[in-house]
C-alpha positions as CSV (number, residue, x, y, z in Angstrom):
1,X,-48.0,33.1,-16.1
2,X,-48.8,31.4,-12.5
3,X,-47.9,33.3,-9.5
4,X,-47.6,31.8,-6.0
5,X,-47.1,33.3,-2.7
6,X,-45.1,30.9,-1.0
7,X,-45.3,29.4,2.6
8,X,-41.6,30.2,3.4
9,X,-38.0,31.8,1.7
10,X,-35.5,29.6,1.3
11,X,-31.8,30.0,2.1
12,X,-29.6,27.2,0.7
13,X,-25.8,26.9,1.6
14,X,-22.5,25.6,0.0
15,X,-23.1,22.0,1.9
16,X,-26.6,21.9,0.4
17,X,-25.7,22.5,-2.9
18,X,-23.1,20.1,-2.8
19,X,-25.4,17.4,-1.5
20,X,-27.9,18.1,-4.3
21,X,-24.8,18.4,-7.7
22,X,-24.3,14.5,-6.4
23,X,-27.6,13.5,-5.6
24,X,-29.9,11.1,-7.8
25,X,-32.7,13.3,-7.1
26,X,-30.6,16.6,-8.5
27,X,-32.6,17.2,-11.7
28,X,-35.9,17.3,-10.8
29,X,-34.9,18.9,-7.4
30,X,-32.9,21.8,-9.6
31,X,-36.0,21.8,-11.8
32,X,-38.1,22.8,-9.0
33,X,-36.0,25.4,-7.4
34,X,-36.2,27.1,-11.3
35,X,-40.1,27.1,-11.2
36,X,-40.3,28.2,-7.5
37,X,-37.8,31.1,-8.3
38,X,-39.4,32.2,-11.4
39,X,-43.3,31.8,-10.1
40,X,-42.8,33.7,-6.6
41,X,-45.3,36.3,-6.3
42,X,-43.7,38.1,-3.9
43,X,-40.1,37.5,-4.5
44,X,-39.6,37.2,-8.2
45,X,-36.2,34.7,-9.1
46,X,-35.2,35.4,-5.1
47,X,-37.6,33.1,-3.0
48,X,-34.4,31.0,-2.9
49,X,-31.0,32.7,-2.2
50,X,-27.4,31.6,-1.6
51,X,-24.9,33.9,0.0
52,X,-23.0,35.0,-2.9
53,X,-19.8,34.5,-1.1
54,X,-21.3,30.5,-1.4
55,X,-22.3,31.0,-4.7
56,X,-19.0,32.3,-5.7
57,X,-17.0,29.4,-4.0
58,X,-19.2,27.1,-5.8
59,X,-18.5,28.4,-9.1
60,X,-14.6,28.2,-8.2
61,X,-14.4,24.8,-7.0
62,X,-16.5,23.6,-10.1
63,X,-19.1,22.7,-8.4
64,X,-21.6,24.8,-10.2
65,X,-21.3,24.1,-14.4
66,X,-23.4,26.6,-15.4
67,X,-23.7,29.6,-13.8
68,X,-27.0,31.1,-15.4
69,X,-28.8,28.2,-14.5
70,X,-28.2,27.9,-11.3
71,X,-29.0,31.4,-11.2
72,X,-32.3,31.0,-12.3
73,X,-32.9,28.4,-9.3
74,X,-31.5,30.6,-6.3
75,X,-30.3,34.1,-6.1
76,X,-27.0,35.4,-4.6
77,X,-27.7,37.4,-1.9
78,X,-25.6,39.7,-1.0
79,X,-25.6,40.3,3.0
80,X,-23.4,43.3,3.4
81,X,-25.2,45.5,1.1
82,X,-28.7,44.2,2.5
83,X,-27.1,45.5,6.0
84,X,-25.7,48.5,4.9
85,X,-22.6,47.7,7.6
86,X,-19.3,46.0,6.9
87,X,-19.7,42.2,8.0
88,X,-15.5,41.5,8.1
89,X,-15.0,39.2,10.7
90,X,-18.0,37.4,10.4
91,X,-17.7,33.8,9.3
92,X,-20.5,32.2,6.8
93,X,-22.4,30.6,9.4
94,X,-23.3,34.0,11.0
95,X,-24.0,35.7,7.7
96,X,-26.4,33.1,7.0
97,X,-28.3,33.1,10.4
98,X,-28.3,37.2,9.5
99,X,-30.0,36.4,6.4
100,X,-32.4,34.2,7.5
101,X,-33.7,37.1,9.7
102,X,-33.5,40.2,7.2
103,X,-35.5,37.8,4.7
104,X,-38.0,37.0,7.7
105,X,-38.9,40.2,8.0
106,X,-40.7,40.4,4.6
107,X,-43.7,38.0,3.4
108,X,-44.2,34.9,3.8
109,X,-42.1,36.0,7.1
110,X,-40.6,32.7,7.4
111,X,-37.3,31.5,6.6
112,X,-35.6,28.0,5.9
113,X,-32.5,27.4,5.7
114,X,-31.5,24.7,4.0
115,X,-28.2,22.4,4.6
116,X,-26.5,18.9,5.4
117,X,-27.2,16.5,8.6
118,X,-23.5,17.5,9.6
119,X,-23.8,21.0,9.1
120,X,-27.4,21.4,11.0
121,X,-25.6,19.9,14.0
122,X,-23.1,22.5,13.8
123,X,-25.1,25.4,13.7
124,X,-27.3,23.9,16.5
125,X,-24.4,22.8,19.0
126,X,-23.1,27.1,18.2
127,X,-26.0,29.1,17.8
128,X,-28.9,27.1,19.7
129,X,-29.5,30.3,21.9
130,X,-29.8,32.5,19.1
131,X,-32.2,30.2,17.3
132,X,-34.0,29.9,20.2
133,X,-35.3,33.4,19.6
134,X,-36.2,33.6,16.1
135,X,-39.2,32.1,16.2
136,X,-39.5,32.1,11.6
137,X,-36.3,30.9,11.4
138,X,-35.3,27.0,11.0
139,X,-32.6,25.0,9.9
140,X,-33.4,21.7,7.7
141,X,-31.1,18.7,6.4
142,X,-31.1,17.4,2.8
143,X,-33.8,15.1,2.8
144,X,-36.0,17.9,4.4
145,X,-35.0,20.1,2.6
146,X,-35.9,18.1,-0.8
147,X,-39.3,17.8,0.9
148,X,-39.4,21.4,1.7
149,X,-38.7,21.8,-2.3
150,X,-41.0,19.3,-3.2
151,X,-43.7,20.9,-1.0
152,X,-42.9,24.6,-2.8
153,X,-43.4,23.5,-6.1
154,X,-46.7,21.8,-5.2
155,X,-48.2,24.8,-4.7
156,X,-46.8,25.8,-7.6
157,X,-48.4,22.9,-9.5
158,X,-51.7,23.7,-7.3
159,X,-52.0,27.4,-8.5
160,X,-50.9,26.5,-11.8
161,X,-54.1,23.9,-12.0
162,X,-56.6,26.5,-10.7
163,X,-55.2,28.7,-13.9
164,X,-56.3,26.6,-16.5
């Protein structure tokens, strides 16, 4: 088995997901997540989370088919318990900025999160100061995102080469 220590985590939200169920490109991209979860050195099957309160409302609005798959291709990460704190009143935007920074604390000690065009505009028009400061924190749109992936699982492929 081929172990890689990765360049960055990966945080991937409801819009993100969404994107990818309807996009051409959601096969292979979902295939890649799977190897990049299950190949982490560092962060076996959690290199790429989802809040579970995301992962949850994708499984209710049927946007997620089967659950154990997607499973394999990003964990549910659970914020409050990774806080110790109750996070009521906090809206999902927050409690994914919060866990870009408690993964960034952790190698590789950098942190993506991934989203939509729409939705990166958001968080920077609300939270631009407080991105400002984390310095191995960043936000990317779909098409970077599928770069970002595509970049993963190179090294994946890369490591996997040097193997055999």
């Amino acid at each position: 088995m081929v172990y890689v220590s990765y360049s960055h985590r990966l945080i991937v939200d409801y819009d993100f997901i969404v994107w990818l169920s309807n996009s051409p490109q959601k096969t292979n991209l979902v295939s890649k997540m799977l190897r990049i979860n299950q190949n982490s050195k560092e962060h076996k099957k959690k290199n790429i989370v989802i809040l579970e309160e995301d992962f949850k409302k994708l499984c209710v609005d049927n946007i997620v088919k089967d659950k154990d798959v997607i499973r394999g291709g990003m964990a549910p990460f659970d914020v409050k318990e990774e806080l110790g704190i109750s996070t009521a009143g906090l809206n999902l935007e927050v409690l994914r900025l919060l866990s870009g920074v408690i993964l960034a604390r952790s190698k590789p000690y950098q942190t993506i999160l991934l989203t939509t065009k729409e939705k990166k505009k958001e968080y920077l028009g609300v939270y631009l100061e407080f991105l400002r400061q984390i310095k191995n924190f960043e936000i990317k749109n779909e098409e970077e995102g599928a770069i970002i992936l595509n970049e993963l699982f190179s090294s994946y492929a890369s490591e996997r080469e040097i193997i055999r």
